[in-house]
C-alpha positions in Angstrom: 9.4 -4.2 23.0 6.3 -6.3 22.2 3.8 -4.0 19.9 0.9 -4.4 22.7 3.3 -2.8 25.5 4.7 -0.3 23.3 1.0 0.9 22.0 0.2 1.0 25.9 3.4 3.2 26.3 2.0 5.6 23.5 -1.7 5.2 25.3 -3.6 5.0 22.1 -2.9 4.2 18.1 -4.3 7.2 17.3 -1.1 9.2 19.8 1.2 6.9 17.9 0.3 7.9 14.4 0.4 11.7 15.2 3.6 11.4 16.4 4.7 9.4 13.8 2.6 11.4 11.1 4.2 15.0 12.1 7.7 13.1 11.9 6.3 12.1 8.3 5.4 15.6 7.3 8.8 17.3 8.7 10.5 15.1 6.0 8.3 14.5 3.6 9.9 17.1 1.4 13.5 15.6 1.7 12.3 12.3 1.0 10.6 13.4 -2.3 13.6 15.7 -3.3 17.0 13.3 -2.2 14.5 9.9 -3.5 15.3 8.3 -0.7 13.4 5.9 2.6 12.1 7.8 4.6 14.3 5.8 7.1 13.3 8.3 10.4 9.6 7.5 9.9 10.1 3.5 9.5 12.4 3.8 12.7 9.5 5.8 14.5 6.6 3.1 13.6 8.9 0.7 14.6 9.2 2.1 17.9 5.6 3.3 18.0 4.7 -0.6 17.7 2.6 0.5 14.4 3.8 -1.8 12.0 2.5 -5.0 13.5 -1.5 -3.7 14.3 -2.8 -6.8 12.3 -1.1 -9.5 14.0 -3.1 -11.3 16.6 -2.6 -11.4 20.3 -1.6 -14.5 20.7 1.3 -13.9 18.8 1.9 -10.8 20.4 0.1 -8.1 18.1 -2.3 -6.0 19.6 -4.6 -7.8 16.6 -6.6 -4.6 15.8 -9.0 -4.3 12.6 -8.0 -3.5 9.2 -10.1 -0.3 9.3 -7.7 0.9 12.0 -4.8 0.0 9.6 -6.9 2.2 6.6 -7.0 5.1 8.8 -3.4 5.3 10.0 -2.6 4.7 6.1 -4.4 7.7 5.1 -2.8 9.6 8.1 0.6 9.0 7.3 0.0 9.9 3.8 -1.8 13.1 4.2 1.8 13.9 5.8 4.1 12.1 3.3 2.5 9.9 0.6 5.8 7.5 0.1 5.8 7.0 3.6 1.9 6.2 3.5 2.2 3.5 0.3 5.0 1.9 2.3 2.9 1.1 4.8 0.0 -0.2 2.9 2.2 -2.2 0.5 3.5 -3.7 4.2 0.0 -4.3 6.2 -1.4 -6.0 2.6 1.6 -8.3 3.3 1.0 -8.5 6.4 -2.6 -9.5 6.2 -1.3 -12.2 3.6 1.1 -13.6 6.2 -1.8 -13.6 9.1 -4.5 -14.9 7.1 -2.7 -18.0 4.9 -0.6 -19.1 7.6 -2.5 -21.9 8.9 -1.5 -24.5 11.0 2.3 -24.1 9.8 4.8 -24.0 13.1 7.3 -21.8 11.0 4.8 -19.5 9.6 3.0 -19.0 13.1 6.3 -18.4 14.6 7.2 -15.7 12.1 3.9 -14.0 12.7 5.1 -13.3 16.3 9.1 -12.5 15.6 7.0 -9.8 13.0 5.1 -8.6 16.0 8.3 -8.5 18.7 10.6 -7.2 16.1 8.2 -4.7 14.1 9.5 -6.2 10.8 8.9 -4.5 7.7 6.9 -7.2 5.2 8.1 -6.4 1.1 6.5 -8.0 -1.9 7.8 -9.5 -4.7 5.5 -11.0 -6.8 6.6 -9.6 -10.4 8.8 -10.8 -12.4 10.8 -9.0 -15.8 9.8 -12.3 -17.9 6.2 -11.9 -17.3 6.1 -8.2 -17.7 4.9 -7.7 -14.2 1.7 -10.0 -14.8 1.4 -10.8 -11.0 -0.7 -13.8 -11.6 2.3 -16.1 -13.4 5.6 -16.8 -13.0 8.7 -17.7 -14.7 10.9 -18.4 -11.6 9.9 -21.7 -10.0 11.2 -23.8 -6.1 13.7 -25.8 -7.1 14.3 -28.3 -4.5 18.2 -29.0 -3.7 20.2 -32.2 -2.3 20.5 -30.5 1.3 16.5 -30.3 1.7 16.5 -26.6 0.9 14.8 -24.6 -1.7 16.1 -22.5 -4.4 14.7 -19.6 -5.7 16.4 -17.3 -8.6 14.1 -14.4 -9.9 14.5 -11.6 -12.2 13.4 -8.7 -12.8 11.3 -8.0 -9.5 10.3 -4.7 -8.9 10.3 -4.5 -5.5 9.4 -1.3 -3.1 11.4 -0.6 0.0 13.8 -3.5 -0.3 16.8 -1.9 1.7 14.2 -1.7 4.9 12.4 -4.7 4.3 13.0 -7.7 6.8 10.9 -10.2 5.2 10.2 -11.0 1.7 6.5 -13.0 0.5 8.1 -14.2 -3.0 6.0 -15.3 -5.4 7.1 -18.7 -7.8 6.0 -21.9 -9.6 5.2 -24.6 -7.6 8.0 -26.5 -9.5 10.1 -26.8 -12.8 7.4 -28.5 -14.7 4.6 -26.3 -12.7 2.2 -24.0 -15.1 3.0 -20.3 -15.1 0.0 -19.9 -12.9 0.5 -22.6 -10.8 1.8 -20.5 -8.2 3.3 -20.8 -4.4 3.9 -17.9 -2.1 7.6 -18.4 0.0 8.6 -15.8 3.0 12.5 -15.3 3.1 14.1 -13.8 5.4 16.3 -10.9 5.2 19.9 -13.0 5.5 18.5 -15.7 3.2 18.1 -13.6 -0.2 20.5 -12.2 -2.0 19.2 -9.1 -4.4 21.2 -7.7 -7.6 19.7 -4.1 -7.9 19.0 -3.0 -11.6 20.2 0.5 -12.4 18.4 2.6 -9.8 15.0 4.0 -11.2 14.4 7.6 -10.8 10.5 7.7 -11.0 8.0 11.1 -11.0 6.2 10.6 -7.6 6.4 8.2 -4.7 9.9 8.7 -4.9 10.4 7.7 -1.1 9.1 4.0 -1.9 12.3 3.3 -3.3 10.9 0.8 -6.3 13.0 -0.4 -7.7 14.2 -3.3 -10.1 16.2 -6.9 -8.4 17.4 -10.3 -9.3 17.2 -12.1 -6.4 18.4 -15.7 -5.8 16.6 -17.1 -2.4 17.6 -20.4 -0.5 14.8 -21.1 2.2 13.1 -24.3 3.4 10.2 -25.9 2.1 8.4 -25.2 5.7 8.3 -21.4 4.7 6.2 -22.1 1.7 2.4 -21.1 2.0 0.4 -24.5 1.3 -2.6 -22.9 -0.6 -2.2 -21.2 -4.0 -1.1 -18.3 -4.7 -4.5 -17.5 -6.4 -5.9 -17.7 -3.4 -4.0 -15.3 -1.5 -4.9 -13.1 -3.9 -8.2 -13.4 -4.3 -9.5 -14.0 -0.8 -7.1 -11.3 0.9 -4.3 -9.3 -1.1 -6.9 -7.8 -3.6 -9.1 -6.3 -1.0 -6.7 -5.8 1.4 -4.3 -3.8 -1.3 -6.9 -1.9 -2.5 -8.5 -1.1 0.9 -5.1 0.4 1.6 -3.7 1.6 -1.3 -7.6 3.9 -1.6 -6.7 5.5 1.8 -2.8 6.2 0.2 -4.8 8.2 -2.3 -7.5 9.4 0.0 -5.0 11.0 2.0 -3.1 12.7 -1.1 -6.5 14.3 -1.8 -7.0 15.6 1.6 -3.7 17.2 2.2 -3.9 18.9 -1.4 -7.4 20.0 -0.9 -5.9 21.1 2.8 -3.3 23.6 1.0 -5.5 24.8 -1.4 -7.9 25.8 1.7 -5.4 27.1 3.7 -4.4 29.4 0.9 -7.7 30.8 0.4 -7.7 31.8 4.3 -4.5 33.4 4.0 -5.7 35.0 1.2 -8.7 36.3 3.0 -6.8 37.5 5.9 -4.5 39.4 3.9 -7.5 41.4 2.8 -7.7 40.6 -1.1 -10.9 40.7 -2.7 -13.3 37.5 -2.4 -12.7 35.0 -5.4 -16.0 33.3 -5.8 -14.6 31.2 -8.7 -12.0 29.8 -6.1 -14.8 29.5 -3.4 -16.5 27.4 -5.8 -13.6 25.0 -6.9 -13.1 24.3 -3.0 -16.5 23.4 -2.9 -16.1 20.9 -5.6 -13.3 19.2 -4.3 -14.9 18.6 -1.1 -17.7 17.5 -2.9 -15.5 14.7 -4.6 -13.6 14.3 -1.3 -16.6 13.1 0.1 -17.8 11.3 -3.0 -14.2 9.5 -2.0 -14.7 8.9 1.4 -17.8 7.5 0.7 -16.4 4.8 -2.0 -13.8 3.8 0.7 -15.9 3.5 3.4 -18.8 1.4 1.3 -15.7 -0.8 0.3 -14.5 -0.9 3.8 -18.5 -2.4 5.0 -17.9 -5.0 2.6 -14.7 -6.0 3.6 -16.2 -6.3 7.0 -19.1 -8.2 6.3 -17.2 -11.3 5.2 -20.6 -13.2 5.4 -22.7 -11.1 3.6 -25.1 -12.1 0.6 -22.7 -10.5 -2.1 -21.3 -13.2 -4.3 -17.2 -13.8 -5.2 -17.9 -11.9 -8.4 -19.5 -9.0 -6.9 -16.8 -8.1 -4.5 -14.1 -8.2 -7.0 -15.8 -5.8 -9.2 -16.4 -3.8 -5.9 -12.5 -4.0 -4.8 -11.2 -2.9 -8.5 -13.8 -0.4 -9.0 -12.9 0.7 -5.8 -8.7 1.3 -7.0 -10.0 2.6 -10.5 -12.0 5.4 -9.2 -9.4 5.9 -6.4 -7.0 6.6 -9.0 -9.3 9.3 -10.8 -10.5 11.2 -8.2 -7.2 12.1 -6.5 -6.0 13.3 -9.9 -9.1 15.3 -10.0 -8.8 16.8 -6.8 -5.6 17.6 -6.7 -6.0 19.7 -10.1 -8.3 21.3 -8.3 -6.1 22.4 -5.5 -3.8 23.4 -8.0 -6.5 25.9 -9.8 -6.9 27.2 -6.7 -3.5 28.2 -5.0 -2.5 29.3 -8.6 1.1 30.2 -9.0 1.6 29.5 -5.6 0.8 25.7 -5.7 3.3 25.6 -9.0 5.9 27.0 -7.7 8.4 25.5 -4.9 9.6 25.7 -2.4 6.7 27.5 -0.7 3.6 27.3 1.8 1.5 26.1 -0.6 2.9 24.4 -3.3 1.9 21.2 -4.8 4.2 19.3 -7.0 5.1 16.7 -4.7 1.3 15.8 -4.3 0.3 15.9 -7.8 3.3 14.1 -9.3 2.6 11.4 -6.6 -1.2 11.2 -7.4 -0.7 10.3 -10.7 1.1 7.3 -9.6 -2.3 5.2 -8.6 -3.1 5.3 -12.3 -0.2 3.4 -13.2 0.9 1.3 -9.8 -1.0 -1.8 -10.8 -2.1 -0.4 -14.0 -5.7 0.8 -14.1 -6.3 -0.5 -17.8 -5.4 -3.8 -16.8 -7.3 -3.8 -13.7 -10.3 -2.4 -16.6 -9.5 -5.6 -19.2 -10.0 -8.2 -16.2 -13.3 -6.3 -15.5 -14.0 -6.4 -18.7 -14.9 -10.0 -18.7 -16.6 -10.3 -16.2 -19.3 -7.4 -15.4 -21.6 -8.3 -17.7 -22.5 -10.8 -15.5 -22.7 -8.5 -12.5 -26.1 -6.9 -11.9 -25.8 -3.1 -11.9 -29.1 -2.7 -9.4 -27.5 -4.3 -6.8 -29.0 -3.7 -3.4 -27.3 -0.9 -1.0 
């Protein structure tokens, strides 16, 4: 089913995520626990037609806004966080595919088979021999006598890789290429082969399943992007990444803060005494809930405003302050929640508890790591004015 037809079946996006968002939440806890896909939800935003919202109608997407995307993100992971970075790490992929593909026959056409079939979009731009610098590679294209392309690369951490059905693949342009003379490749599911590394066994986002491959891909040279990879990255993964990852976090803190309310009511009901200390630590975290939404939402407006009078610079330093302070704040809130529900968010199983949301919150510090998201900065904002208008 084409996604436009089965997003008319569901009558709205918004239907389609609740459905697929309570599916999310029912397993959410087995996913985390067993560190496994969370292979029922993937099947449901197949079927819900979510997984292709940014391809464009005339390839058969329903070609809907990247702010729709952020909001089913955040959704999805107020429900289950794994499931909720799978889907981000996919749409920023996705965007990548849409936006680079150009006038490319095989690229277009894979735009609409990702639309008709729903397919899942992975990543796998790092590399062991770089120590996961995104920005060079060691692996290069290696042209062979049929006309095909050869690609052999090691060390990937890749996310979701059992589920995925597409691959963008990062590699120099050639043998004698620079390390940052970079080319973006999509390869199909039956044309890489992947070596999995001993399985990793990580503290939160368990569901993701990221994990460590050698891959060896033979593709043809039509599925290489024609621009570099640099400016993929810069023109659309950054912002879009960022954008989506800020909503994965966004909806950690909402669903912790959620508990931590929740318990207070129950609390209240059951007729113990007022805490005004607790009354007062839910008020904070709202506070920097807001203080969240508000970052997102700015960051969104920008994003939007593709011809505003902000300069290269200045949305870069926008976009990465934007992940940085993502990163803190869902910590910070979900400590909070913590403080709150007291014994009953530490211990589990249980109504309230919280380890599953704070162990995954302290991912976003060190998915992309946030000190060398700060040492790029670093060289840069100096040149940035600080009393920039709003």
């Amino acid at each position: 089913m084409k996604a436009a037809e089965s997003l008319s079946a569901a009558a709205s996006v918004e239907d389609a995520t609740s459905r697929a968002a309570q599916l999310a939440a029912a397993h959410a806890d087995a996913v985390d626990r067993e560190g496994r896909l969370p292979t029922e939800v993937l099947d449901a935003l197949r079927a819900e037609g979510l997984l292709g919202l940014l391809v464009p109608t005339r390839h058969g997407g329903p070609g809907l806004p990247l702010r729709t995307v952020v909001n089913v993100c955040r959704r999805l992971s107020e429900a289950c966080a794994s499931t909720g970075l799978i889907y981000a790490m996919h749409q920023s992929q996705s965007a990548v595919a849409i936006q680079h593909a150009q006038n490319s026959d095989w690229l277009q056409g894979l735009l609409a088979r990702m639309a008709s079939g729903q397919w899942l979009v992975a990543s796998a731009t790092t590399e062991g021999a770089t120590g996961g610098a995104i920005r060079s590679s060691a692996c290069f294209l290696d042209p062979q006598t049929d006309g095909h392309l050869r690609l052999r690369k090691n060390g990937a951490v890749i996310s979701y890789a059992p589920a995925a059905d597409v691959f963008l693949v990062s590699a120099r342009r050639a043998e004698d290429a620079a390390p940052t003379d970079q080319r973006l490749v999509a390869v199909l599911r039956d044309q890489i082969q992947l070596h999995a590394h001993a399985p990793w066994n990580p503290m939160g986002m368990r569901g993701a399943r990221t994990d460590r491959y050698d891959l060896v891909a033979d593709c043809g040279p039509e599925q290489v992007y024609a621009e570099p990879f640099s400016v993929h990255m810069s023109q659309t993964m950054l912002p879009t990444s960022h954008l989506l990852l800020g909503a994965v976090w966004l909806g950690i803190a909402v669903s912790a803060l959620g508990r931590a309310r929740a318990f207070l009511r129950h609390r209240n009901r059951g007729g113990a005494p007022l805490n005004p200390i607790a009354n007062l630590r839910l008020a904070e975290g709202e506070t920097l809930v807001q203080q969240f939404r508000g970052t997102l939402a700015a960051c969104m407006a920008l994003y939007e405003d593709a011809d505003g009078p902000q300069t290269a610079t200045e949305r870069m330093v926008s976009y990465n302050a934007l992940k940085v302070g993502a990163s803190e704040l869902v910590v910070r809130v979900t400590d909070i929640a913590l403080r709150i529900c007291g014994i009953q968010g530490y211990m589990e199983p249980g109504e309230f508890y919280l380890s599953r949301h704070i162990r995954d919150a302290h991912a976003a510090a060190v998915m992309v790591n946030d000190d060398r998201i700060l040492g790029s900065l670093s060289t840069v904002v100096l040149g940035v004015p600080l009393n920039r208008d709003l």
